[in-house]
C-alpha positions in Angstrom: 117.7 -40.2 239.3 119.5 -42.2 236.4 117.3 -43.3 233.7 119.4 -45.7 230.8 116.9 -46.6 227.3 119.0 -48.2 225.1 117.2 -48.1 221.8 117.8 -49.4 218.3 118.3 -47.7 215.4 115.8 -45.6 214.3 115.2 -44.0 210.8 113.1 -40.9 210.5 112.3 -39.3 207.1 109.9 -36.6 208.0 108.2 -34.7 211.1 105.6 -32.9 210.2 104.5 -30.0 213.6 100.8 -28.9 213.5 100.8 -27.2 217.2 103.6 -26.3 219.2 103.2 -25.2 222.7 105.9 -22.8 223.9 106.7 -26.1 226.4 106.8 -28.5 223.8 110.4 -30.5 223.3 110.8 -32.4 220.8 113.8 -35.2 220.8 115.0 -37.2 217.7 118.2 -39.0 218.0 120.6 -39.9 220.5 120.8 -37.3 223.8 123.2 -37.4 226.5 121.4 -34.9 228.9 118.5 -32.9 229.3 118.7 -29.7 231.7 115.2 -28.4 232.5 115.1 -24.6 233.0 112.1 -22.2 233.6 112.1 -18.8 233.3 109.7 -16.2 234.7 109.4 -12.4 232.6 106.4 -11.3 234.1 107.4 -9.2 237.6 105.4 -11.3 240.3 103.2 -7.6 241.2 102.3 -7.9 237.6 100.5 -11.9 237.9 96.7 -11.8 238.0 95.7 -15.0 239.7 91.7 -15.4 240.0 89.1 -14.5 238.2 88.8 -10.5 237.0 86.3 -8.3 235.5 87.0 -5.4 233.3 
């Protein structure tokens, strides 16, 4: 998929973060690419899906 924003210029004097979610991405300026990459620690015996009781 190609996707072309052509913007105008942009001036930014200050960000301030409250939250940040460990997906979170945050862009200011000009990007050529993005590449998206997940990455999964937990081994797959290891993921509880469901509802549990202790």
């Amino acid at each position: 998929m190609d996707f072309d924003v052509i913007n105008g210029e942009i001036k930014v004097c200050r960000i301030d973060i409250t939250y940040l979610s460990t997906s979170s991405t945050l862009m200011v300026g000009d990007i050529d690419t993005v590449v998206l990459v997940s990455a999964f620690e937990t081994p797959p015996e290891e993921v509880i899906v469901g509802v549990t009781s202790e």
